[in-house]
N, C-alpha and C positions, 0 to 999 in steps of 0.2 A: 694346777701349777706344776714346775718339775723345776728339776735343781738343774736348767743348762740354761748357760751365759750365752747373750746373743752373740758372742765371740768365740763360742765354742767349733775350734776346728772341725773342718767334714774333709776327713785324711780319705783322700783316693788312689788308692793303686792298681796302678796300669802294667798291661804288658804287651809285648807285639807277637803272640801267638808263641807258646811254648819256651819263655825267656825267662823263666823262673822269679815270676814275680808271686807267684805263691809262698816265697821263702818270706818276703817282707810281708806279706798279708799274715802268716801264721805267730812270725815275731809280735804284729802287733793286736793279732786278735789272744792272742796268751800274755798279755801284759796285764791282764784282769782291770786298767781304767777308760777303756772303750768302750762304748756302744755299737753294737755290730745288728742293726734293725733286720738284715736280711740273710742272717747266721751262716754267712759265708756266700749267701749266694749272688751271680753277677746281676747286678743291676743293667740291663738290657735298652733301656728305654730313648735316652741319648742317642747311642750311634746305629742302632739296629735299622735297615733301610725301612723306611719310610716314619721313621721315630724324628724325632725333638729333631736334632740336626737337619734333614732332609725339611720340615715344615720351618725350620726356622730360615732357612735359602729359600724356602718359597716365598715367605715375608720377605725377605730382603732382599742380596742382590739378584734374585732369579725372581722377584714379584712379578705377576700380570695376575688378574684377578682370577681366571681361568683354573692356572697353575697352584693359585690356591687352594680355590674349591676344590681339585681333586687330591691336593694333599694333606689339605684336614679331613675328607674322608679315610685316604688310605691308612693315614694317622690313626683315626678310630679304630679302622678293621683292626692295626695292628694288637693296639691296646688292649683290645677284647682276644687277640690270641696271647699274649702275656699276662693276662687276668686268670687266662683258664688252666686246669692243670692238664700235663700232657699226657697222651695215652701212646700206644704202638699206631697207630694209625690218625693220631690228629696233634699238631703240637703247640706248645704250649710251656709256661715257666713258671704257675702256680704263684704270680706276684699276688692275686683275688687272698690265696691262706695264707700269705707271710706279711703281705698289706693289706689286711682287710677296708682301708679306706683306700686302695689307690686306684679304684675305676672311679669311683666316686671325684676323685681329685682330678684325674684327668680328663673328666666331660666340665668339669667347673673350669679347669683350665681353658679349654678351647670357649667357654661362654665367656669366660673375662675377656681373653683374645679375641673376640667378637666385635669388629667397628658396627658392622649391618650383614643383614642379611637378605641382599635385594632379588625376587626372582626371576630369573632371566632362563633360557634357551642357549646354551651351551656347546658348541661342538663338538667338545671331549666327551659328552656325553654319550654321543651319537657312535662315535670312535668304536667305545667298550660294549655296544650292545649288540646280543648274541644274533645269529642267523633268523631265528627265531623270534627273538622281540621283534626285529625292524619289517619280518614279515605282518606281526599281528599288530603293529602302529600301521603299517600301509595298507592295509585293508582295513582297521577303522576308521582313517583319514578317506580311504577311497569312496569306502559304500555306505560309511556310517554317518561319515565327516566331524570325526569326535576327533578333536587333540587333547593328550593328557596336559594339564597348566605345567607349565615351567617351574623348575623346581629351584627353591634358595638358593643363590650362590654367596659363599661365603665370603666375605671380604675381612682383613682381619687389623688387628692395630698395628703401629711402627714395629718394626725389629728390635729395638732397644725396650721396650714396652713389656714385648712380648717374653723378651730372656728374664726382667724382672718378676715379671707372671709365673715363669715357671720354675725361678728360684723360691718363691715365698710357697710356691706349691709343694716344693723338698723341704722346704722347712716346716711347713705341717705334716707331713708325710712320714717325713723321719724325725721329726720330735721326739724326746728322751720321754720316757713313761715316767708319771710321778711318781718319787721316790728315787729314780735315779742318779747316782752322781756318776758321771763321766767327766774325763778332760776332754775327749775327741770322740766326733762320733766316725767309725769305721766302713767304706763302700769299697767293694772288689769290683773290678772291673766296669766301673759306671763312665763308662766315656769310649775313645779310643786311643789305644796308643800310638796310633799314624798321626793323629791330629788332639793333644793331650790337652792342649789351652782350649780351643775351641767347644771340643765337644764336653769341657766341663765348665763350661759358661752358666749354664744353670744350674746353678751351687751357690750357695753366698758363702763367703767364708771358707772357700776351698785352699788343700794342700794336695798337690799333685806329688804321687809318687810313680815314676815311669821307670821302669826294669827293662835292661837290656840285658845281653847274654853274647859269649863267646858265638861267634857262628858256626864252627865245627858241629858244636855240640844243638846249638837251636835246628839245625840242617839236618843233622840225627834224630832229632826226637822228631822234626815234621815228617821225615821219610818213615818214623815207626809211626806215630799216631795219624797222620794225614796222607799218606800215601806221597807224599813228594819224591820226586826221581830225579828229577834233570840239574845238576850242580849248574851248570851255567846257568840256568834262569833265577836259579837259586840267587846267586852272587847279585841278579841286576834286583831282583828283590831285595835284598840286604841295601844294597845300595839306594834303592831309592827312600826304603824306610827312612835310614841315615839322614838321606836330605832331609826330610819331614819334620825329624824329630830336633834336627841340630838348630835351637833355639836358644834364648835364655829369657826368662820370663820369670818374678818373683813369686810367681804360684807355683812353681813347677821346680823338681827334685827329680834327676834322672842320676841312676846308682846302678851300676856292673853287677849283675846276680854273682858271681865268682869275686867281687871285693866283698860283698853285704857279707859271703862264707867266710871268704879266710880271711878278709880284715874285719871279720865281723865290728867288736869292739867300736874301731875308727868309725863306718860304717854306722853303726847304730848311733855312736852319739850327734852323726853331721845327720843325719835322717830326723833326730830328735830335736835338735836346734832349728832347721828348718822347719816342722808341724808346729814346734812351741809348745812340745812335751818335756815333761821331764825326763833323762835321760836315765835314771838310776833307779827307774822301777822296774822290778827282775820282769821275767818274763818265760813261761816253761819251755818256749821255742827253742830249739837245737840244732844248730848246726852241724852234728853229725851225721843226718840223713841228709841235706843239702849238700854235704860235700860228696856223698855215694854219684849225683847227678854234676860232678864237673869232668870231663874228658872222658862222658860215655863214647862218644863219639869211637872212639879207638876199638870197640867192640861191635862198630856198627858202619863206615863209613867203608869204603878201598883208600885205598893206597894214593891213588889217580885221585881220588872227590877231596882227600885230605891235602893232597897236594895243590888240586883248584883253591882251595878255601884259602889255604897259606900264603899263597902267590897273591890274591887278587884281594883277601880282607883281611891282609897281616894287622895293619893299621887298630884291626877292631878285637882285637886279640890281646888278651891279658899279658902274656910273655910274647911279645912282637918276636915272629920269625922273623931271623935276619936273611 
């Protein structure tokens, strides 16, 4: 048994690459009544290519049976490289020691998701196979006359089925340990922030929190951390993120990393209303080291990049340049 209410929120916070949504993740992993199962670390599984998202458009509007089969395998592969922990030469995100049951949960997943499993002869098979396999099938078809039998193709349940599947699969997963009392239980970056509702569709119970950021300053840190250079493509990136995100949706909370700072307060209590926390439980996060990260930019950007940004994403801009 454990002390969590099947209404117990699963608070997720997103961000769109370098947008400072670490500042809302530290607020609420220092409020001491969360559950944080993967102690800070991204839950991956969601939007990672060939993860939950990618098999779940196989199931649905991108189904052929085909399309399946090869992406509940690549689904597997990936699984088993997020189970493992990573080295300098192989990688990997050690979910195997911070989820001791989540390989286990995601091979039950794909058997629930399971309608049949009929064997058939493939073409996508034939596709991926090296110079060398298709050499040693044609020479034991030639001389031998041996075909290897057709291997299972997977066929899988509805899409609606199947998102259920893999919510009751999070919810065993990240179960509160007993003895625990939580109000929320805590996920970083478990979805994506391009696509906030969708890819946290399997979650029951979910509160989206999506973090956005000044562009000056997101443009800054992607040219320090990610090597970005070029302002114009920069801007049509901003831009299309924009489209993506400009939604409105009851599961979803999108908050200005530069208000959550300096209107913290305001900020914190519309963040708490939305999850269906209490507002008034302290918290050791500080927004003193979050405000060091507003208008780095100004020690990092020219003159010219600062002027692109102003001109072309005033709009998205705390103090709109006029």
């Amino acid at each position: 048994m454990t002390s969590e209410s099947p209404s117990t929120p699963k608070i997720i916070v997103l961000g769109t690459t370098y947008s400072g949504s670490g500042a809302v993740y530290d607020y609420l992993a220092n409020r001491g009544d969360g559950y944080d199962p993967l102690a800070g670390h991204e839950y991956l599984l969601p939007q990672i290519p060939y993860g939950l998202m990618c098999l779940r458009s196989a199931i649905g509007e991108s189904f052929h049976h085909a399309i399946a089969d090869h992406a509940v395998r690549a689904f597997l592969s990936v699984t088993e490289q997020l189970t493992r922990t990573g080295t300098r030469t192989r990688y990997g995100k050690g979910y195997g020691v911070l989820l001791p049951r989540f390989l286990e949960e995601v091979r039950q997943l794909v058997h629930d998701a399971t309608a049949a499993e009929f064997p058939l002869q493939l073409e996508w098979r034939k596709a991926e196979e090296t110079r060398l396999r298709r050499t040693v099938n044609w020479v034991l078809a030639r001389f031998l006359r041996y075909r290897s039998p057709p291997e299972n193709t997977w066929l899988p349940v509805p899409e609606k089925e199947f998102v259920q599947l893999t919510q009751r699969m999070h919810d065993r997963l990240f179960v509160m340990p007993s003895g625990t009392s939580a109000s929320f239980t805590l996920l970083n970056q478990s979805g994506s922030g391009w696509n906030p509702v969708a890819s946290t569709d399997f979650f029951s119970h979910r509160k989206v929190v999506l973090v956005t950021r000044d562009p000056r300053d997101q443009f800054a840190e992607l040219k320090t951390f990610k090597r970005a250079r070029n302002v114009d493509e920069f801007v049509k990136w901003y831009r299309a993120m924009q489209q993506r995100i400009e939604i409105e949706h009851p599961d979803l909370h999108i908050v200005r990393f530069e208000d959550f700072v300096l209107d913290h307060h305001d900020a914190k209590s519309s963040l708490c209303v939305f999850s269906g926390i209490e507002a008034d439980v302290p918290s050791s996060y500080s927004t003193e080291m979050s405000t060091l990260n507003i208008s780095k930019y100004r020690q990092t950007l020219s003159s010219e990049e600062i002027e692109k940004l102003e001109t072309e994403l005033g709009q998205h801009i705390r103090e709109r340049v006029q």
